[in-house]
N, C-alpha and C positions, 0 to 999 in steps of 0.2 A: 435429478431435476426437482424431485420432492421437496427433498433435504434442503435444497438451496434458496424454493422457499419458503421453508419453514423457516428458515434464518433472515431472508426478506423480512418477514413479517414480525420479527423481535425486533429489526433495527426499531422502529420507530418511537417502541416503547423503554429504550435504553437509555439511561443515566447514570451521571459516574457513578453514583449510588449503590446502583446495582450489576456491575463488574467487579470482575477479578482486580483486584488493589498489587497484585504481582504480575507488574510490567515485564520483569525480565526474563517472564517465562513465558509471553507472547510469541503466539506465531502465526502462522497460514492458516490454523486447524480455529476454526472460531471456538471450540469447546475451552479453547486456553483464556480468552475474554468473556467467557458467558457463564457464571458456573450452574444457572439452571434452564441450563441450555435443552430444549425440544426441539429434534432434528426431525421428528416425525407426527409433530402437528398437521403438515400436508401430507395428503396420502396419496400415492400415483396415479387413481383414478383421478382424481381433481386438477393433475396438470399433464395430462395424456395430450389434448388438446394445442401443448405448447410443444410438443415435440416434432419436431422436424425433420429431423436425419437418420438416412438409409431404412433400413427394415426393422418393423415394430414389432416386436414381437410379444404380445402384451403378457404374455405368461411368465417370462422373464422381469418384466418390469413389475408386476405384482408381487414374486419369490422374493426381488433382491429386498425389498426396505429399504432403511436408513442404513448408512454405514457405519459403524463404530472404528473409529482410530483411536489409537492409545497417543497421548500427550506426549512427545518428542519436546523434552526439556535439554536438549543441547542443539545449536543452531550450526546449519554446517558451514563451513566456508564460503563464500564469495565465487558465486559460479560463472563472476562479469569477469574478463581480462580486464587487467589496469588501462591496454591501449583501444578497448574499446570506451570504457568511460572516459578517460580522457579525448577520447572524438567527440561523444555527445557532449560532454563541459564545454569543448571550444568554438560547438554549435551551439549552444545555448546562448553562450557570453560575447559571440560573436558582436561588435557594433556596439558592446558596451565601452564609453570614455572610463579607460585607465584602467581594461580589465585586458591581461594578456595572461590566459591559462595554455602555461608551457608542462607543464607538470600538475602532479597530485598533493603535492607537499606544499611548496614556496609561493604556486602562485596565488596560493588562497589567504596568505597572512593577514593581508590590509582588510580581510572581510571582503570587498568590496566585489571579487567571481559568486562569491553566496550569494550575496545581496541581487546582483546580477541574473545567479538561476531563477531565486524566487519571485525578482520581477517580471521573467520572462515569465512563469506559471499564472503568476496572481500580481500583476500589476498596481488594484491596488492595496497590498499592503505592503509596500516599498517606494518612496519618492524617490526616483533611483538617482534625480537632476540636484538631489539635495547633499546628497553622500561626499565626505571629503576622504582623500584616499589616505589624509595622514590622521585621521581620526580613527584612527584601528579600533580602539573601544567601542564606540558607539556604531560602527559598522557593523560591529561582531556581537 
């Protein structure tokens, strides 16, 4: 709980400026985006307060600190089934004009299932009433 936020309290002072410039070795672990990263600026007395579950045992929570993980530069596999994310696509796209996601492949060519998720997320930045399905460029 420390640790998490101690990394709270870097967002706000973040600029691309001052991150890692090596996207491709992004992951879950924030140390791969922050390279002067302080995981232990909060210290566990200071968020005892926020804990909530089961038995506390505060001598434990004092021992552990901050964790160190080592940087996992290869990313593992896709641990979603293909027919699960295609349920969630054809919930998403559901009720959108001239989006029929049958598949993972083909029914995304026209842009137009993309355009569809994103409006579903963030409405607006996507006029999803303006989009023509044979304009595949400017969909995509």
């Amino acid at each position: 709980l420390a640790e998490r936020e101690s990394i709270y309290r870097l967002l706000p002072q973040t600029t691309p400026e001052n991150i890692s410039k090596n996207f491709e070795q992004y992951s879950i672990d924030p140390a791969t985006r922050y390279p002067n990263l302080n995981s232990s600026c909060v210290r566990p007395h200071q968020v005892r307060h926020l804990f909530i579950g089961g038995q506390q045992n505060s001598g434990l929570v004092e021992k552990a600190g901050p964790t160190r993980r080592s940087v996992n530069l290869f990313r593992k596999e896709s641990e979603v089934r293909p027919s699960r994310l295609l349920t969630w696509c054809q919930k998403q796209t559901q009720g959108y004009r001239g989006v029929d996601v049958t598949n993972l492949t083909s029914s995304w060519r026209s842009g137009l299932a993309l355009c569809a998720v994103i409006h579903r997320q963030r409405p607006e930045l996507i006029d999803f009433d303006s989009l023509n399905e044979e304009d595949v460029a400017r969909n995509n």
